[in-house]
C-alpha positions, 0 to 999 in steps of 0.5 A: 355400667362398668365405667359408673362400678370404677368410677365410685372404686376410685371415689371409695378409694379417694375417701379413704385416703382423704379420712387418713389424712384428716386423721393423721394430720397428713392433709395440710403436706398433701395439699401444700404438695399439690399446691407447689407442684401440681397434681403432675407430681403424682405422675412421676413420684415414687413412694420415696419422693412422696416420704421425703415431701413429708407423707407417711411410707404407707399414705406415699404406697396407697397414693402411688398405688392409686394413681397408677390404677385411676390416673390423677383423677383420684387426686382430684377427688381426694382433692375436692372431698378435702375442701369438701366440694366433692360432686356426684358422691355424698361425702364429708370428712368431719375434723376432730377440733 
């Protein structure tokens, strides 16, 4: 039970970032980031690196905050709610255009 109670944290958490990005503009860096350097990147980034990839000081803190607590797991959902093939959770991101 707990592990189910983290898991949709993680997803809650993961849609947020995914609504920011979508809002901001930010997807398209988030997801050219990934697809350069693979969601390892995270692992081993800073708030810093993450601004000098092209992210916003506070998308680059919440992101980093999140993988330090859920692993690269939450990347992937972040990941899957974009291309909006998210499993297990009923969420879309509608895009303003």
């Amino acid at each position: 039970m707990a592990q189910s109670k983290f898991e949709q944290e993680m997803y809650d958490e993961a849609y947020k970032v995914a609504s920011y990005l979508r809002q901001t503009g930010q997807d398209s860096v988030f997801l050219r980031l990934v697809k350069e350097k693979g969601s390892r990147f995270f692992l081993n980034a800073t708030a810093l690196s993450l601004t000098l990839a092209g992210m916003s000081m506070k998308l680059a803190l919440r992101l980093t905050t999140l993988v330090l607590r859920y692993g690269l797991r939450v990347v992937t959902a972040i990941l899957d709610i974009l291309d909006g093939k998210a499993k297990g959770i009923k969420v879309t991101i509608e895009t303003n255009k």
